[in-house]
C-alpha positions as CSV (number, residue, x, y, z in Angstrom):
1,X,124.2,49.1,131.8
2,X,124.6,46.6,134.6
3,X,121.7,44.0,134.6
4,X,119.3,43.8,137.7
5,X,117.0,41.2,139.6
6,X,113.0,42.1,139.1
7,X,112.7,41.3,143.0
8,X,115.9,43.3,144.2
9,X,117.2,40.1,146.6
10,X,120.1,39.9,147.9
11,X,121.5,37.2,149.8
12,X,123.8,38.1,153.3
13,X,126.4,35.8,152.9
14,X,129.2,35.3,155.2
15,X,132.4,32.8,155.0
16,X,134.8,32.0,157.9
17,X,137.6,29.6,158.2
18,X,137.8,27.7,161.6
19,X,141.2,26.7,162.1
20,X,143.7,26.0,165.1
21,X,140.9,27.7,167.4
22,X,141.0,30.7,165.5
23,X,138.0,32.2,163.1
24,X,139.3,34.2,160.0
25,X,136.8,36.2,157.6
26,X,137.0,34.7,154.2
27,X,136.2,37.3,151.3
28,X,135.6,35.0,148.4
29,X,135.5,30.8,147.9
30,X,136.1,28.6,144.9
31,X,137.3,25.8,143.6
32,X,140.0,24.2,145.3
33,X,140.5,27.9,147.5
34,X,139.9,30.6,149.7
35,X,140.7,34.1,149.6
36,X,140.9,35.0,153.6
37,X,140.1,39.1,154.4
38,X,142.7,39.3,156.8
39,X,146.6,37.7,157.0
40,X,146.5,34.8,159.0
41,X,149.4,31.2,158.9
42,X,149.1,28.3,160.2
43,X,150.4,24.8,160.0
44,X,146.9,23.2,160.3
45,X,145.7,20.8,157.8
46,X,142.6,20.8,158.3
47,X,139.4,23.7,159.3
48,X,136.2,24.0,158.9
49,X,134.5,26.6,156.2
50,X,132.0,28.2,158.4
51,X,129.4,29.1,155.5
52,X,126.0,31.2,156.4
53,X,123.6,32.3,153.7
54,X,120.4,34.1,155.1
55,X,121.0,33.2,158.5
56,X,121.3,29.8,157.5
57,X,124.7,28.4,158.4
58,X,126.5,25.1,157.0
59,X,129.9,23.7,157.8
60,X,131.6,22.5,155.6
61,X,135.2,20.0,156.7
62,X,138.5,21.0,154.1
63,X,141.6,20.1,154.0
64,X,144.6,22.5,154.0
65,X,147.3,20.6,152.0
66,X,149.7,23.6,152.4
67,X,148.2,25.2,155.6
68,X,148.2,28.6,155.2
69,X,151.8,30.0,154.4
70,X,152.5,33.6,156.4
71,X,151.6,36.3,153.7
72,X,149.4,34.2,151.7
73,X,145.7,35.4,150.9
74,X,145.0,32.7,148.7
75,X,145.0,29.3,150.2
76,X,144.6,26.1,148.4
77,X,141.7,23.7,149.8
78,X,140.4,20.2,149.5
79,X,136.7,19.4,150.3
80,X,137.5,16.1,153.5
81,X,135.0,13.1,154.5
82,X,134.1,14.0,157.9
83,X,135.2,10.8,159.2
84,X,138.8,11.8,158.1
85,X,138.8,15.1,160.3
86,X,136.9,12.7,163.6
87,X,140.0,10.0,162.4
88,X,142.9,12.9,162.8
């Protein structure tokens, strides 16, 4: 038996990756990567994780070391200082 919340919330979440003037759906985050919903490459080395929780949305700056390779899902991330992405 699966366990259960007493109030029955559930939090909308949705992810996004901003990149080269392109949005792409993210399906799951973690450490150090994302797992896109959809194939997508580029050579960009830096995005923005477009994070929104409840209607509540933060962006968040990353840093793609690899870019995204063409047939890749999982990408490999860095959290960046703001001031590096304004400095690029």
């Amino acid at each position: 038996m699966l366990p259960h919340s007493s109030n029955g919330y559930s939090a909308q979440v949705r992810m996004s990756l901003l990149v080269g003037g392109h949005a792409v759906r993210v399906g799951q985050m973690g450490p150090g990567f994302l797992i896109l919903e959809e194939p997508f490459s580029s050579q960009a080395r830096q995005g923005i994780v477009r994070l929104t929780v409840d209607g509540v949305t933060e962006e968040i700056p990353v840093l793609l070391p690899k870019g995204i390779p063409p047939g890749t899902d999982r990408i490999e991330i860095a959290e960046a200082e703001t001031r590096e992405l304004a400095a690029a």
